[in-house]
Structures are given as C-alpha cells and as structure tokens.
N, C-alpha and C positions, 0 to 999 in steps of 0.2 A: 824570364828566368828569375829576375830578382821575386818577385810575386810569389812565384811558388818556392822560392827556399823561405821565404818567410811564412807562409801555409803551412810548410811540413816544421818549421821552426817552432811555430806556434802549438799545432798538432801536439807537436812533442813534448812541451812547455805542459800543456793541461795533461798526458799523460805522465808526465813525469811526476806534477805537484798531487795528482793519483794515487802513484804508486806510495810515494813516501807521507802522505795529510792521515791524519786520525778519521778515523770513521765513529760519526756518533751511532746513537741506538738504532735511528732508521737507516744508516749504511749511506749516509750524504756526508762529505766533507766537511773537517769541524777544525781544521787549523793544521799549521807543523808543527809535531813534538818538538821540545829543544834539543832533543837528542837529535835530531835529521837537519839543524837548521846548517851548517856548515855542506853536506852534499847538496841542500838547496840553493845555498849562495853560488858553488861553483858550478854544479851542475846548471840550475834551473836559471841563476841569473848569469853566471858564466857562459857556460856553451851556448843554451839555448838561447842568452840575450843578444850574443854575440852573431849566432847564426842567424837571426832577426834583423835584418840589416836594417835599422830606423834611416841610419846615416843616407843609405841608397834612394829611399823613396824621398825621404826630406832636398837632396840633391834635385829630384826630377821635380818636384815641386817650385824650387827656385830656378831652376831652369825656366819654368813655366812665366816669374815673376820676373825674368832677368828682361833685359831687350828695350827696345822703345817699344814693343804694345803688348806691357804683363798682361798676363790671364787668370784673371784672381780663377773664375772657373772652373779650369782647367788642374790649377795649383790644388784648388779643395776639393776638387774630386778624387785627385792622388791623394791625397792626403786623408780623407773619409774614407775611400773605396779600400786603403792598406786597412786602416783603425777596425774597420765594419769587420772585411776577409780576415782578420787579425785573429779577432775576437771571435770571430765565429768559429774558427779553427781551433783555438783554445780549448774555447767551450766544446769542441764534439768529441777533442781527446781528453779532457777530465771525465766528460759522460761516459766515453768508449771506457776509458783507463776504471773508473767506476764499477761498472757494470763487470768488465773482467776481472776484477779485484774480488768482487761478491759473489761473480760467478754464474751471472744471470746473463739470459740475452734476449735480446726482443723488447718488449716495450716497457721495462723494466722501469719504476721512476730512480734517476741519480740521487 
C-alpha cells in the first residue's frame, strides 16, 4: 500500500510541476514562473511531498538493518526499488501532464 501511494504521489508531483512550469519554444518544460512558485511549495512540496511517504519506506529499510543479522540487501533494495518507482512515476506524469497541456497524444516528444 505504502508503494502505491507513493506512485500515485509521485504521479501527481510530475503532473502537477506540468501544469504550472513554463513551456519553452519546443513545448518541454523550462522552469516555475515566480508567480506559481508559492502553489508549488504547498502544493507540489506540501501535499505531494507529504503524500510521498520517504519516512515509510526509510522505516522498512531499517527494519531490514535493525536485529542481530542486518540485511544491507534487502535494506537497498527498498530503498532503490522506492527511488527507481519514484522517479519513474514522476517522470510519466510530467510527460502525461506535457502532452495534455499541448494537447497532443501518442508519441508526442515531451
């Protein structure tokens, strides 16, 4: 459970920084105006950082490490496997958020 609210968190994180980033000439993201950067702190680093639960998976990590026989292993695979699914998540709702912004669909470059 924890896994996928940080997926849809993330998700939402790249569509959000989307919605509100400048678009240069070619329609790819080029920064936040400073006029948007307050919805971005509360929005994008508020909610969304909030609903990103680092604390959760950092937890099952150390669980992993606690005990008489840590599992470095184990530990960095939570800990990669969130980072990787994180980011990958991000990245497919700033493309998605992109592409709906511009109004294209299909294999559109972001």
């Amino acid at each position: 459970a924890r896994i996928l609210v940080n997926v849809v968190g993330a998700a939402g994180m790249g569509l959000f920084f989307a919605r509100i980033a400048r678009l240069d000439e070619r329609g790819r993201p080029d920064g936040v105006a400073h006029a948007q950067r307050a919805p971005e702190h509360l929005i994008g680093a508020g909610f969304f950082g909030g609903l990103t639960t680092v604390s959760g998976f950092a937890m099952d990590a150390g669980d992993a490490l606690m005990g008489s026989n840590p599992d470095l292993a184990r530990a960095g695979m939570i800990l990669g496997a969130n980072a990787v699914v994180g980011l990958a998540a991000c990245a497919a709702g700033l493309v998605w958020g992109v592409r709906m912004r511009r109004g294209k669909a299909g294999n559109a470059e972001p």
